[in-house]
One Martini backbone bead per residue (centre of mass of N, CA, C, O) as a GRO file, in nm:
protein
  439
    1UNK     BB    1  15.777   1.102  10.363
    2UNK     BB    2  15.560   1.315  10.254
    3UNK     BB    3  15.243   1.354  10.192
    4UNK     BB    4  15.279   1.496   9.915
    5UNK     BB    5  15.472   1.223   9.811
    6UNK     BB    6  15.255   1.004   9.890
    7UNK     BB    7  14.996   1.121   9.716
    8UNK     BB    8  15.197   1.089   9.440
    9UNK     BB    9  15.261   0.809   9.457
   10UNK     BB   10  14.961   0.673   9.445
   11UNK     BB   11  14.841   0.935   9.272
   12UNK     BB   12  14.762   1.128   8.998
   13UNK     BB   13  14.477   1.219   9.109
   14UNK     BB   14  14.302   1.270   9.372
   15UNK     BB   15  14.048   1.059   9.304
   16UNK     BB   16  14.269   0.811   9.372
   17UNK     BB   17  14.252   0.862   9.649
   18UNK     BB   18  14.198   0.733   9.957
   19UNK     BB   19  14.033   0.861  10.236
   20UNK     BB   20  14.296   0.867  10.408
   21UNK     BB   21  14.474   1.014  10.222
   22UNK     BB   22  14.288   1.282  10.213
   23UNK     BB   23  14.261   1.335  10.475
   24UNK     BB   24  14.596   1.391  10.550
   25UNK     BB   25  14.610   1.610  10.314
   26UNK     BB   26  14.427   1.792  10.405
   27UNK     BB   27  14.564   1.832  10.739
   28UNK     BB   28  14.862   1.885  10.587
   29UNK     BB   29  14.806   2.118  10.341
   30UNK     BB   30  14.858   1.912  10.062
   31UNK     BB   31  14.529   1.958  10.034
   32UNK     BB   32  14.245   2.046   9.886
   33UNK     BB   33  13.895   2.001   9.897
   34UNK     BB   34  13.853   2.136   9.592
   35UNK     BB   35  14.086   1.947   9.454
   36UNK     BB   36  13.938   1.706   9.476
   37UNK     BB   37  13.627   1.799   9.385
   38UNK     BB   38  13.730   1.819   9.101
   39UNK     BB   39  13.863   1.565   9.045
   40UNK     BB   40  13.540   1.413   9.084
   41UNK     BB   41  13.408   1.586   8.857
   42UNK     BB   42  13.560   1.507   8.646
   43UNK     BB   43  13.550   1.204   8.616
   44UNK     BB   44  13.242   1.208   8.612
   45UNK     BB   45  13.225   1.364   8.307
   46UNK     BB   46  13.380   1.161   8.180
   47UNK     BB   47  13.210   0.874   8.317
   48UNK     BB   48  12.892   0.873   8.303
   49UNK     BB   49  12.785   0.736   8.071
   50UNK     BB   50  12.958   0.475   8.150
   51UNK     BB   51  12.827   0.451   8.494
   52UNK     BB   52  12.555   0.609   8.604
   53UNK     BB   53  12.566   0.669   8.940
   54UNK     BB   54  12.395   0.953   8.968
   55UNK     BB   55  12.094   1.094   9.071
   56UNK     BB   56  12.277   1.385   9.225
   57UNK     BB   57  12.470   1.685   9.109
   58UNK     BB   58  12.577   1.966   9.242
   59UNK     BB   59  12.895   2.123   9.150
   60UNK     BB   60  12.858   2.418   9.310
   61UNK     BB   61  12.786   2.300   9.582
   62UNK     BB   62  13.038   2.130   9.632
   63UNK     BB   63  13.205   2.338   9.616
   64UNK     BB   64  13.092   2.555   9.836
   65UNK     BB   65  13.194   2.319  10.047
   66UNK     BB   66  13.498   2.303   9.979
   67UNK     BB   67  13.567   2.606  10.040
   68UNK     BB   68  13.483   2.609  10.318
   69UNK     BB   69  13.662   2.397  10.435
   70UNK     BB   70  13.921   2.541  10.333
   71UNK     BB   71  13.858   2.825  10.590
   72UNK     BB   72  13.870   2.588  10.790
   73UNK     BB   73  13.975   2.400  11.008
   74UNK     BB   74  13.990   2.117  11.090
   75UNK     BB   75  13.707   1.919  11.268
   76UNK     BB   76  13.777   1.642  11.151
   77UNK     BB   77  13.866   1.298  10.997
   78UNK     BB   78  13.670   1.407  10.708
   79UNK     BB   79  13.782   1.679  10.607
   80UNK     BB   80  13.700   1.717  10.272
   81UNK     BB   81  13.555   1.501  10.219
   82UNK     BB   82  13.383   1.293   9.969
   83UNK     BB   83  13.025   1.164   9.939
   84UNK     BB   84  12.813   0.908   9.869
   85UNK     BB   85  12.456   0.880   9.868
   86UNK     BB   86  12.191   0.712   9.841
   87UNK     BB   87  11.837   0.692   9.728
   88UNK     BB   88  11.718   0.672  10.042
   89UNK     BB   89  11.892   0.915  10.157
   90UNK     BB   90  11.882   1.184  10.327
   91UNK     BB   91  11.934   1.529  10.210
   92UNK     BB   92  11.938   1.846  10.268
   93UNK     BB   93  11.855   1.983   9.977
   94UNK     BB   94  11.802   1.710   9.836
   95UNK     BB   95  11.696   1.484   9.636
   96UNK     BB   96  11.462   1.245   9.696
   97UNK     BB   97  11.367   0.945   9.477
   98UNK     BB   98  11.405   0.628   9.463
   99UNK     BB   99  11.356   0.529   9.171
  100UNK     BB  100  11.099   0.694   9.130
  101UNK     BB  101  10.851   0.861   9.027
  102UNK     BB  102  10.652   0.947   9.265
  103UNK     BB  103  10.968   1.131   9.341
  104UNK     BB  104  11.067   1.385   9.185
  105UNK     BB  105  11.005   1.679   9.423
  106UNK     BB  106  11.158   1.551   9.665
  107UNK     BB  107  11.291   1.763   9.982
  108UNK     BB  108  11.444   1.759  10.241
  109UNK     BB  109  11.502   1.930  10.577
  110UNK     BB  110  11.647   1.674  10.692
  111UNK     BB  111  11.914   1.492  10.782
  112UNK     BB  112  12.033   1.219  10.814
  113UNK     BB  113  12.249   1.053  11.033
  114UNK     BB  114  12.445   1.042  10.818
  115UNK     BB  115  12.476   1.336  10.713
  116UNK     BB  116  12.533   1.482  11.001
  117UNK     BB  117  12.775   1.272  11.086
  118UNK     BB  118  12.966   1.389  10.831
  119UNK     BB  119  12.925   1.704  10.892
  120UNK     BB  120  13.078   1.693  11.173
  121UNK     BB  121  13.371   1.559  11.034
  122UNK     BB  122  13.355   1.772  10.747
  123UNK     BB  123  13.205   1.639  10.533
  124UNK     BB  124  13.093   1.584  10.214
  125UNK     BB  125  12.804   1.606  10.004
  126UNK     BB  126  12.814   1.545   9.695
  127UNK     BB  127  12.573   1.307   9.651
  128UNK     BB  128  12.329   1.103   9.474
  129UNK     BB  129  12.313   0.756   9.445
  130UNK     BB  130  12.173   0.491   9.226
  131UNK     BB  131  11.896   0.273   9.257
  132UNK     BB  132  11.697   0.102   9.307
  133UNK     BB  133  11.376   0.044   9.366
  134UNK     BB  134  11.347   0.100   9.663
  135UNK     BB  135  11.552  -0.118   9.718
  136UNK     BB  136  11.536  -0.338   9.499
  137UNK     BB  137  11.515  -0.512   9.195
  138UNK     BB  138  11.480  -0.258   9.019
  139UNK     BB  139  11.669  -0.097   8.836
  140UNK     BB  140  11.912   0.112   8.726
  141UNK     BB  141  12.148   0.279   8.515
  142UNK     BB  142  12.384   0.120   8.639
  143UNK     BB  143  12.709   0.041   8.552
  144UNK     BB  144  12.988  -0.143   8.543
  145UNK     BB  145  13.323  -0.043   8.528
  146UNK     BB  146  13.460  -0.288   8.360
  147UNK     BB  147  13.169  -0.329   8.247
  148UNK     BB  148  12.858  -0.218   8.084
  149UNK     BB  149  12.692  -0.508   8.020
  150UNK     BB  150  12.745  -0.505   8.352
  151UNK     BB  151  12.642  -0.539   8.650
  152UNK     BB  152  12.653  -0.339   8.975
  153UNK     BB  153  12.464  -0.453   9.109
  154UNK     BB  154  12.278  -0.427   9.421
  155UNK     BB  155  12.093  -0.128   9.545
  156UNK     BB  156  12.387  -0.023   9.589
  157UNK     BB  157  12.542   0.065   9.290
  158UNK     BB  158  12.624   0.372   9.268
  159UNK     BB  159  12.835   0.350   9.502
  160UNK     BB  160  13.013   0.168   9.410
  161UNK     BB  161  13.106   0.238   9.118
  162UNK     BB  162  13.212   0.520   9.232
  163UNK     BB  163  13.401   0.428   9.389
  164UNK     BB  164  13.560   0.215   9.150
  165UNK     BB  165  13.555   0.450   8.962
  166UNK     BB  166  13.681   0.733   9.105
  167UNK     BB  167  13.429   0.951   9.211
  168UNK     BB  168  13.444   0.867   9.504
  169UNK     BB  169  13.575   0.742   9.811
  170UNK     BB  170  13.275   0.687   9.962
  171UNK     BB  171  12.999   0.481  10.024
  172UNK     BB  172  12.641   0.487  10.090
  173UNK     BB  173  12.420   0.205  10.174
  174UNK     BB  174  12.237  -0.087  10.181
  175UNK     BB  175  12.094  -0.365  10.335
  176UNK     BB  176  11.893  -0.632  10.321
  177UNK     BB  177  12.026  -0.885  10.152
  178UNK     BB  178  12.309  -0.779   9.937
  179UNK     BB  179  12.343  -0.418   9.898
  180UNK     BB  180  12.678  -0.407   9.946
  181UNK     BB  181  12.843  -0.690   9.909
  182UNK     BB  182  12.768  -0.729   9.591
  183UNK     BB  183  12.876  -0.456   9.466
  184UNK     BB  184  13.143  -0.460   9.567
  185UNK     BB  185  13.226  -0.697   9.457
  186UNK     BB  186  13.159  -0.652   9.135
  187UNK     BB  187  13.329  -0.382   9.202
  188UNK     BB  188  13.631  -0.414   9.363
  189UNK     BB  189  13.559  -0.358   9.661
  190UNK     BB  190  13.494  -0.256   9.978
  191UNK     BB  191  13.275  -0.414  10.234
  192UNK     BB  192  13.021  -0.301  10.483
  193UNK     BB  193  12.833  -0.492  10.713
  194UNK     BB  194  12.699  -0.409  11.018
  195UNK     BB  195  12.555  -0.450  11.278
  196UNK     BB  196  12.277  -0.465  11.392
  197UNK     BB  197  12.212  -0.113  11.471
  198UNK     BB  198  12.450   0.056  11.453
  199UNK     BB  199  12.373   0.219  11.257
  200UNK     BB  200  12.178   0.486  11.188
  201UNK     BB  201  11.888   0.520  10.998
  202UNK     BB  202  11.757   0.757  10.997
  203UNK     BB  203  11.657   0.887  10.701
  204UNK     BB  204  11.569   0.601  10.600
  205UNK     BB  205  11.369   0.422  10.372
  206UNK     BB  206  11.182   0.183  10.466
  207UNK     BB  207  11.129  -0.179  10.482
  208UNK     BB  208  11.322  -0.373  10.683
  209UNK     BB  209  11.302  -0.312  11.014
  210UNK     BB  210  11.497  -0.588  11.066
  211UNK     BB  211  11.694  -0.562  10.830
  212UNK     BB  212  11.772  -0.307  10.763
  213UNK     BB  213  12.118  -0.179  10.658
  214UNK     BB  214  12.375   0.021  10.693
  215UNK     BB  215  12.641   0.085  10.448
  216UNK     BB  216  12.992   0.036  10.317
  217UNK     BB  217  13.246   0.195  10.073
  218UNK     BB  218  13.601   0.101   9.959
  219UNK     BB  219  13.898   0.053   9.877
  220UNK     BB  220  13.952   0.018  10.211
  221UNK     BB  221  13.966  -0.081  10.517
  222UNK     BB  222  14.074   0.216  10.583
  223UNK     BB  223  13.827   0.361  10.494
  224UNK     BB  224  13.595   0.258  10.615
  225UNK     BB  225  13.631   0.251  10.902
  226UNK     BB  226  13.632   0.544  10.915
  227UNK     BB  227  13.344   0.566  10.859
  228UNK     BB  228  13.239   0.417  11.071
  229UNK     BB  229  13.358   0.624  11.304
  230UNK     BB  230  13.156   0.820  11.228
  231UNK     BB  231  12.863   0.708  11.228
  232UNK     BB  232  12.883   0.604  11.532
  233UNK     BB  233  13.087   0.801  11.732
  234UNK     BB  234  13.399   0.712  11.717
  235UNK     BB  235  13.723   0.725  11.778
  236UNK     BB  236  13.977   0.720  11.521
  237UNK     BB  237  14.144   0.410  11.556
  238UNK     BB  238  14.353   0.237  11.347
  239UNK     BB  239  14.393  -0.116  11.335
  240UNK     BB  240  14.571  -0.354  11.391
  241UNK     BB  241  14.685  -0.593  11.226
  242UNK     BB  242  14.599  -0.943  11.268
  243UNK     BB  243  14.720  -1.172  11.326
  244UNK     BB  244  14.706  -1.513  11.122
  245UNK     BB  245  14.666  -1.667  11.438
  246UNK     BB  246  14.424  -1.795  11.349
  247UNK     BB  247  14.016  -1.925  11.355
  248UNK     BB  248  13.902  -2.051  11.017
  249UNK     BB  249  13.587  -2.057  10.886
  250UNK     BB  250  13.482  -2.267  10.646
  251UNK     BB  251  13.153  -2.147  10.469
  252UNK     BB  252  12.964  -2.298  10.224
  253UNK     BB  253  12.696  -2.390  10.290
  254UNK     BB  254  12.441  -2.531  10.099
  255UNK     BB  255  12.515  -2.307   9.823
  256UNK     BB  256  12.768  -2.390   9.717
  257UNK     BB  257  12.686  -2.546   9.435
  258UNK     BB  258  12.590  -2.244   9.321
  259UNK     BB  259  12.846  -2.162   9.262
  260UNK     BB  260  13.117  -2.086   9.077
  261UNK     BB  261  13.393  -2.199   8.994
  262UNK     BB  262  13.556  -1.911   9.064
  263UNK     BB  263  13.479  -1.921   9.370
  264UNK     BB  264  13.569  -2.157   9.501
  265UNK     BB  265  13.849  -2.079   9.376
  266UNK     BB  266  13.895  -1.840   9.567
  267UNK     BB  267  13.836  -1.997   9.849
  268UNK     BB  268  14.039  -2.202   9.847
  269UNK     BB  269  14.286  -1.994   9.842
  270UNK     BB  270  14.248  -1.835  10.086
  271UNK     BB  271  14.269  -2.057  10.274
  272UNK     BB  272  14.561  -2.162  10.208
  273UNK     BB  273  14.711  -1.904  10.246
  274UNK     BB  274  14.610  -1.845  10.545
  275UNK     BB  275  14.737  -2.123  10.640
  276UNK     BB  276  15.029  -2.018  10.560
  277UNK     BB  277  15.024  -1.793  10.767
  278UNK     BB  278  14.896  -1.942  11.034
  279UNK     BB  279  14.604  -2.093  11.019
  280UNK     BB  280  14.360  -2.205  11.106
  281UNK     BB  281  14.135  -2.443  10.981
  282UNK     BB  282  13.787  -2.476  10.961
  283UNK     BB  283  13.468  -2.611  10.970
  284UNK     BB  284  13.143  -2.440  10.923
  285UNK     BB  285  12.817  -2.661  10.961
  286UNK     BB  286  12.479  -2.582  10.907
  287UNK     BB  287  12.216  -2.688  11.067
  288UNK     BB  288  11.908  -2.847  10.899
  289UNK     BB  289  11.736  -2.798  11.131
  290UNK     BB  290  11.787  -2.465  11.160
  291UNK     BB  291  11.887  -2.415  10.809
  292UNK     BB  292  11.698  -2.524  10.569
  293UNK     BB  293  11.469  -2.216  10.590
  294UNK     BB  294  11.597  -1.933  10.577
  295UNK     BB  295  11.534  -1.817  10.313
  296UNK     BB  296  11.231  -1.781  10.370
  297UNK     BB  297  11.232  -1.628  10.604
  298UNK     BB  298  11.334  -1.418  10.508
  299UNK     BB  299  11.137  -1.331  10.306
  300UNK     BB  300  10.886  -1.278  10.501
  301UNK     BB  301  10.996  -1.098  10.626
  302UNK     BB  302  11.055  -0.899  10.434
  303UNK     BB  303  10.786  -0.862  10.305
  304UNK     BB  304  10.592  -0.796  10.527
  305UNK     BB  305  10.707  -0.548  10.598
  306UNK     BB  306  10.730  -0.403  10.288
  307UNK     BB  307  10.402  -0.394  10.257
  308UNK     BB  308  10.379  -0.173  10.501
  309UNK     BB  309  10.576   0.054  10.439
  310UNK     BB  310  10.411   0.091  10.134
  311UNK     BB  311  10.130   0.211  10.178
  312UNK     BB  312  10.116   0.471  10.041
  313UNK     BB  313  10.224   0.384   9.757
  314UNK     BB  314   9.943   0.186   9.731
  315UNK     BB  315   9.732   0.384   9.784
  316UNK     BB  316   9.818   0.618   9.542
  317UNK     BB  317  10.065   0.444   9.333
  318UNK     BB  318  10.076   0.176   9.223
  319UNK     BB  319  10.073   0.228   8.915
  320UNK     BB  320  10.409   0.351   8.967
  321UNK     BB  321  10.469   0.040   9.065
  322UNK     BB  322  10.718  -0.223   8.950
  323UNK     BB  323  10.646  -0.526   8.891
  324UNK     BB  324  10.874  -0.604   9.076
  325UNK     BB  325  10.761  -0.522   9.296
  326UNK     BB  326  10.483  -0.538   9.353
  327UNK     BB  327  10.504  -0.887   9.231
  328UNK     BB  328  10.685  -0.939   9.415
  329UNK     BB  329  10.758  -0.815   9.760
  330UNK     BB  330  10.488  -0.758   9.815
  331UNK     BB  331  10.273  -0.944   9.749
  332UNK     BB  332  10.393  -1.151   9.918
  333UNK     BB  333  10.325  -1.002  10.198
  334UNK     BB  334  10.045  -1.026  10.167
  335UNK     BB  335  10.007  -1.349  10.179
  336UNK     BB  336  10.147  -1.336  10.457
  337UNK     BB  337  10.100  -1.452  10.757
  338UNK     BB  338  10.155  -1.351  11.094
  339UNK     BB  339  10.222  -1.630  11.188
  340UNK     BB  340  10.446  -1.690  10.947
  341UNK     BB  341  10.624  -1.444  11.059
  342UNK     BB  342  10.653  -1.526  11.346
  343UNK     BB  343  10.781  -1.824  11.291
  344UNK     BB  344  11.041  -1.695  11.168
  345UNK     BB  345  11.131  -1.492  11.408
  346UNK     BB  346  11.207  -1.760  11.547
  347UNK     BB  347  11.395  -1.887  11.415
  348UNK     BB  348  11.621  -1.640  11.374
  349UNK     BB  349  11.675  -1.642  11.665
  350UNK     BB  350  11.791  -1.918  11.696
  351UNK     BB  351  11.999  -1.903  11.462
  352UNK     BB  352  12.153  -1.657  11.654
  353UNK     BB  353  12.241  -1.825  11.838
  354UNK     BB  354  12.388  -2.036  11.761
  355UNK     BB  355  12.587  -1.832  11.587
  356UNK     BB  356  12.712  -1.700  11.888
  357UNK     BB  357  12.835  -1.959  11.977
  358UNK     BB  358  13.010  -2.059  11.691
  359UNK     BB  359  13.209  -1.778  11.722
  360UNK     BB  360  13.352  -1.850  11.985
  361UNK     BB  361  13.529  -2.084  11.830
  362UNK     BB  362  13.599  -1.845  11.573
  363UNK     BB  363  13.738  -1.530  11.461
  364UNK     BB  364  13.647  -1.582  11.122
  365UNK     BB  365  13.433  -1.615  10.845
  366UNK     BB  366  13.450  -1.776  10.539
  367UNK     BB  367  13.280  -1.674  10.255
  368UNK     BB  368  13.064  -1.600   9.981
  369UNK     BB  369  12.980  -1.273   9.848
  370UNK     BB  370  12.873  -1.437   9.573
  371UNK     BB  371  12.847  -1.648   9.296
  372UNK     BB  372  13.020  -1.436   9.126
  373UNK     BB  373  13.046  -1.243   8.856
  374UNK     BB  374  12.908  -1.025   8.698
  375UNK     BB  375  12.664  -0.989   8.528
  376UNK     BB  376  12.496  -1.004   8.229
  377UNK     BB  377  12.285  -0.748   8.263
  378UNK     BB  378  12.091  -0.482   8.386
  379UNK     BB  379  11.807  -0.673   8.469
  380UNK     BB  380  11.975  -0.776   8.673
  381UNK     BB  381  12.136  -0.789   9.036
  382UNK     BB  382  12.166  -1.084   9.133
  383UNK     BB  383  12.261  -1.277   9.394
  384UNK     BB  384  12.212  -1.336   9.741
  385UNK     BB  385  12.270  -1.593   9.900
  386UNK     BB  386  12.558  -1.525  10.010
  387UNK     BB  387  12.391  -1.248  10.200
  388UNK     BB  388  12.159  -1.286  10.336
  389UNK     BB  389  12.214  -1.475  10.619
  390UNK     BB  390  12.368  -1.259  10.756
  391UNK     BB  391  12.145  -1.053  10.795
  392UNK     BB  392  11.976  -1.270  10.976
  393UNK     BB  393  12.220  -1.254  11.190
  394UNK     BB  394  12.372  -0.986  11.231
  395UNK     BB  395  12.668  -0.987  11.089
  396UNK     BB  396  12.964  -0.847  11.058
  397UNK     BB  397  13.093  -0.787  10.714
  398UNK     BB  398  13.341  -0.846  10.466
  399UNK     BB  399  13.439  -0.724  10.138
  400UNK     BB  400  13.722  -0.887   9.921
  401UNK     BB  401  13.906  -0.867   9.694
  402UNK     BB  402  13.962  -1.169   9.446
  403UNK     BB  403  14.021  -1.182   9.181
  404UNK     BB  404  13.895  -1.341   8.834
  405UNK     BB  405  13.671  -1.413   8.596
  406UNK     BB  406  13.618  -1.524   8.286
  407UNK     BB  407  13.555  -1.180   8.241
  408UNK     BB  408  13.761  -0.985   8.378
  409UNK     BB  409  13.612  -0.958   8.670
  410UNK     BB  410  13.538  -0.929   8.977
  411UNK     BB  411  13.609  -1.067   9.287
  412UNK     BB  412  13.530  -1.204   9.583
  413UNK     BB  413  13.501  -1.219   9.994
  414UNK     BB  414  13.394  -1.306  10.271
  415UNK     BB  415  13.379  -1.175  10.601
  416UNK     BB  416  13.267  -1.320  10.937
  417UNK     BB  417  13.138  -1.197  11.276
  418UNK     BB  418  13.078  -1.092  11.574
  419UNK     BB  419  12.843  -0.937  11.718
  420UNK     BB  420  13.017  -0.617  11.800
  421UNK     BB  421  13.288  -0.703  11.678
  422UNK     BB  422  13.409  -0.502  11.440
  423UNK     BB  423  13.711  -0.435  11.540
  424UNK     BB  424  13.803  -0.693  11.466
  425UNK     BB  425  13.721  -0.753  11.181
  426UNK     BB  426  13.898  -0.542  11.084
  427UNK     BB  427  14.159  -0.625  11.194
  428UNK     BB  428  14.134  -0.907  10.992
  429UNK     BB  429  14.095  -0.752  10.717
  430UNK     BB  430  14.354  -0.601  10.681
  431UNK     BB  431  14.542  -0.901  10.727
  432UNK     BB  432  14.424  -1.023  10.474
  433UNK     BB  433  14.448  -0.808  10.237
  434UNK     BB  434  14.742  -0.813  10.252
  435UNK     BB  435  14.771  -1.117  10.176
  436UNK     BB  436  14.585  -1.090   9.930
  437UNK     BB  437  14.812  -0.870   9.799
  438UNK     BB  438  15.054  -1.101   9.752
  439UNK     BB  439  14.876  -1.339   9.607
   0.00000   0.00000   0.00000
């Protein structure tokens, strides 16, 4: 079967296809990424109201991207595909808004790491995907795309929600405590998060510089990858699928009980799954005299950070800045002193040790992507609870679709790896998704 037979078999559109798809189809000539990208445009006309993903699209420029790439031999691993970037990460020539009146009509002259990065492998960037205010917790106007009453996450909803609804094959989000895992979650797709300072920042707006991590959302674990490797800046080479003769550490965390029971029996119907193709299941149990206050150490650093990254728009826009963010993360940091930051930021160090330690006696952890499936109402995105704690231990995540809950939402499930160790964790959730996709 030729190129254009399998991504005829696998989509009626092109904006179907999964980015690992269309750049093959590209690369052989069986696609062209004008018709990728109008198929994407078309998407996006037809589904805007209903899920209000993009704070910027500029339909002539991304057409006159995609002609340009299809007039050149394919330059790169991504040539011709498009990316949905979040609206806190700057694109040249393109407005970073960050969901604030603050910045109706700031214009980058400079790409992020990120968009240059897209942009030496061929990539196209499509446009500006919508956040909530500053990434925190003021939501923006993106809905669920499985039902629009529901939310899409936070603070990458417009990435996420984007890439579920097929109108971009692939988005780049942020994650400070939950915001790449849960939204991915919630809409039914692969994210990741990886190693705390592997993908630069550059040209990302600052919240949490101890931890603010770039992360990624697609389809399919074999879609990520690929944008993780152009990222990164090395060879595309996809892992292939690793035995499931693993040892899998189910970790249910303090947090256990908070949990709905659509995700407790989600995940272990997964540990059931593994331990049957072939995984040793264990617990892994975190002790409580060093991590029973983790949840406060993470506030304090997100928090006091957040406080003084944001002096500029507190010394001229207070006014400007919604009640939700000034009275919630920036207040809270500001009252935080310097000791009690500090005193967390020693805990957190702990934490890592212990947790690098760990990980060496076990393969990968199973544990919570989410609380359950996306709330209804969009005024609040979720909780964090279940995605915090990784952020602060600095490894890297994989959030997989599995099963759904009492309103007809997707479940999610999370893998965590150990920290740098990016391509094992990707080779193990490749063979996950497969069990899950037969399960």
């Amino acid at each position: 079967m030729n190129i254009r037979q399998t991504a005829a078999a696998i989509a009626s559109e092109p904006c179907d296809l999964g980015a690992t798809e269309a750049a093959a189809a590209i690369a052989e000539g069986a696609l062209s990424s004008r018709e990728l990208v109008e198929s994407c445009l078309a998407r996006i006309a037809e589904r805007d109201g209903e899920v209000r993903a993009w704070a910027h699209l500029d339909p002539e420029q991304a057409l006159a991207d995609a002609r340009a790439a299809d007039a050149v031999p394919p330059k790169g691993p991504l040539h011709g595909v498009p990316v949905g970037l979040k609206d806190i990460i700057n694109v040249a020539g393109m407005p970073t808004r960050f969901n604030s009146p603050i910045y109706p009509d700031y214009v980058p002259v400079a790409d992020s790491a990120c968009a240059a990065m897209i942009r030496k492998a061929g990539g196209l960037i499509l446009g500006k995907t919508v956040t909530t205010e500053f990434a925190n917790r003021h939501p923006g106007p993106t809905m669920n795309p499985h039902n629009r009453a529901h939310t899409p996450g936070g603070s990458s909803q417009g990435s996420a929600a984007a890439v579920a609804d097929r109108q971009v094959p692939l988005g780049i989000g942020t994650q400070t405590s939950g915001s790449i895992i849960r939204p991915s979650a919630f809409c039914g797709i692969v994210g990741y998060k990886p190693s705390f300072g592997e993908i630069s920042r550059v040209g990302v707006k600052p919240h949490s510089g101890t931890l603010d991590t770039v992360g990624l959302c697609g389809r399919s674990v074999a879609d990520v990858e690929l944008l993780r490797a152009v990222l990164v800046g090395i060879p595309h080479e996809p892992a292939a699928p690793s035995p499931l003769t693993l040892r899998v550490a189910l970790c249910r965390t303090a947090e256990w009980e908070q949990a709905e029971p659509c995700t407790r029996a989600a995940i272990e119907t997964a540990a059931r799954l593994l331990a049957d193709a072939g995984a040793e299941m264990v617990d892994l149990e975190l002790p409580d005299a060093l991590f029973a206050g983790w949840q406060d150490d993470h506030r304090r650093i997100a928090n006091f950070e957040a406080a003084r990254s944001f002096g500029h728009e507190k010394r001229l826009f207070l006014d400007q800045l919604s009640r939700d963010f000034y009275e919630g993360r920036v207040r809270d940091g500001e009252r935080c002193s310097v000791e009690d930051y500090i005193a967390s930021q020693r805990r957190a160090e702990a934490m890592r040790i212990w947790i690098e330690a760990a990980l060496d006696e076990v393969d990968i952890v199973l544990t919570p992507a989410a609380a359950g499936e996306a709330p209804q109402g969009l005024a609040r995105t979720g909780d964090a609870r279940f995605n915090s704690l990784w952020t602060l231990l600095y490894t890297p995540c994989v959030t997989l679709p599995f099963g759904t809950g009492p309103a007809g939402l997707p479940l999610g499930i999370q893998l965590v790896g150990r920290r740098f160790e990016d391509e094992r964790l990707f080779a193990i959730a490749a063979a996950v998704e497969g069990l899950l996709g037969q399960g």
